[in-house]
C-alpha positions in Angstrom: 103.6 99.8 113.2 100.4 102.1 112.9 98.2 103.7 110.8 98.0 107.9 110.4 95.0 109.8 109.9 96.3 112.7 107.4 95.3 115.5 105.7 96.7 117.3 102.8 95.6 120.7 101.8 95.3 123.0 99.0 98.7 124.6 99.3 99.9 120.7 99.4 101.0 121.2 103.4 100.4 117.4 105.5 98.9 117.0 108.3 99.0 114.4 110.8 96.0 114.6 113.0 96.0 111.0 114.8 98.1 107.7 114.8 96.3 104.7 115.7 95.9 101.0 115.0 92.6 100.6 113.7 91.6 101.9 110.0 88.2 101.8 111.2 88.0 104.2 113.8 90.6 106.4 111.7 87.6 106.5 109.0 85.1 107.2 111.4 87.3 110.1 112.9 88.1 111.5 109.2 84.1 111.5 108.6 83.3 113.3 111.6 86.0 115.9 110.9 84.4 116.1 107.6 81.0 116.4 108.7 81.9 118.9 111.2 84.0 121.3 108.5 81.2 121.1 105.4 77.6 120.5 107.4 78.4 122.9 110.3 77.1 126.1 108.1 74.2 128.1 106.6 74.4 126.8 103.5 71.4 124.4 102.1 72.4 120.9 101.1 72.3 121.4 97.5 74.8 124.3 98.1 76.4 121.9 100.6 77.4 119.4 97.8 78.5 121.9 95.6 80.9 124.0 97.7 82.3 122.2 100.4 86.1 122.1 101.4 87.3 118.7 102.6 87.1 115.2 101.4 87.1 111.8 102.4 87.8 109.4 99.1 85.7 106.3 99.7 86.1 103.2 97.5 83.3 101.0 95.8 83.5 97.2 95.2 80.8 96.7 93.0 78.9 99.9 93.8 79.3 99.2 97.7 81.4 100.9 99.8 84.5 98.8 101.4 86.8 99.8 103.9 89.0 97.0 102.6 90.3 99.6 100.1 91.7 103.1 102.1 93.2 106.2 99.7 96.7 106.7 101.1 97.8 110.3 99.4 99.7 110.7 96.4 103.9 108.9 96.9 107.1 111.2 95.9 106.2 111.0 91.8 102.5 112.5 92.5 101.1 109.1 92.1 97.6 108.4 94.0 98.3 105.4 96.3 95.7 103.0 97.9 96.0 100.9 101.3 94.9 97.3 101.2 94.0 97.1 104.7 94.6 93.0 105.7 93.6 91.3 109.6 96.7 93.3 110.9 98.8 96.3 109.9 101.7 93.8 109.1 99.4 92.5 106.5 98.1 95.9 105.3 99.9 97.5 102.3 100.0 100.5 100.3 100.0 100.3 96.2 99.0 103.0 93.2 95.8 103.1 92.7 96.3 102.9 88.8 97.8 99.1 89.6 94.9 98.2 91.9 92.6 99.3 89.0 93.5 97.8 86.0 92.9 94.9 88.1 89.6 95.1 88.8 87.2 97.2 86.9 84.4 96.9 89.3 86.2 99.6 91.6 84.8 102.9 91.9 85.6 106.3 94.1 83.0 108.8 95.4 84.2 111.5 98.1 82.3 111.9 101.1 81.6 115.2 102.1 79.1 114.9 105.7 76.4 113.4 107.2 73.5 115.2 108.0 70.8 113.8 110.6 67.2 113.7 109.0 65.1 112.2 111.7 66.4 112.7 115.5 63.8 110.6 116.7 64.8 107.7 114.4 68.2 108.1 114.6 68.2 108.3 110.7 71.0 110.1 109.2 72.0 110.6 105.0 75.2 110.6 103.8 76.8 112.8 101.1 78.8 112.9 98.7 80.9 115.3 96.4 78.9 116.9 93.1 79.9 119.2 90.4 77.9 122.9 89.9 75.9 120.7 87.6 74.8 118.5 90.3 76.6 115.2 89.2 78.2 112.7 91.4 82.4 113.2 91.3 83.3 109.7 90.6 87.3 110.6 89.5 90.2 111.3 91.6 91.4 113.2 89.4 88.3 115.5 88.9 89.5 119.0 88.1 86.3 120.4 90.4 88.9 118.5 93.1 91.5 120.7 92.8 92.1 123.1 95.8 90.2 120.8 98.2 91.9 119.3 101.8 91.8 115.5 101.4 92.1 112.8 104.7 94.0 109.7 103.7 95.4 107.2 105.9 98.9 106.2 105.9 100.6 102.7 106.7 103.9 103.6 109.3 
């Protein structure tokens, strides 16, 4: 058993870009790809997190980020589904989001769109994340401003 690193795009085509065993480095992969596809242009940032092109959904547990919870794609009946990633992919497994929700309210989603490095010397770097033309954060899946945009997921196999 493994874990995929997938893409699906706006024409709904899926894309497997790596197959490994650690969720991990399969995130930290997805957010370089990420970084590399919206930061790599001529665009300021505030145009940056406006118009950009592929997403990473991250979770939040109480307004922090956890790699605990992993957005797995939509199944066959066009339902979002999560990975519950456990100490080994045996223990890992894949339920809809709406389940894993009405469980516990505290969860959240933002989509991570690049990193941009703001201080070489430091080694400091900011992280964004997805906003509408308005400027507000994207905090639904569902988010109609989402429509048309590639999305990594990982997959349980």
């Amino acid at each position: 058993m493994a874990y995929q690193l997938c893409t699906r795009d706006e024409y709904r085509q899926l894309s497997i870009l790596e197959v490994g065993d650690n969720v991990d480095a399969l995130i930290a992969k997805a957010r370089q790809l990420v970084t590399n596809e919206n930061m790599e242009n001529a665009l300021t940032m505030t145009e940056k997190e406006k118009d950009f092109t592929f997403i990473l959904p991250e979770f939040l547990d109480s307004g922090d980020a956890t790699t605990q919870v992993v957005y797995a794609g939509k199944n066959g009946r066009d339902q979002h589904m999560v990975l519950l990633v456990g100490e080994t992919i045996e223990d890992s497994d894949e339920v809809r989001l709406s389940e894993l929700a009405a469980q516990n309210e505290d969860m959240g989603v933002q989509f991570y769109i690049g990193t941009t490095i703001i201080d070489r010397k430091k080694e400091l770097t900011e992280d964004y994340y997805a906003k509408t033309p308005r400027g507000d954060v994207i905090g639904d899946i569902d988010d109609t401003y989402l429509e048309g945009k590639t999305v990594f997921f990982i997959k349980k196999i």
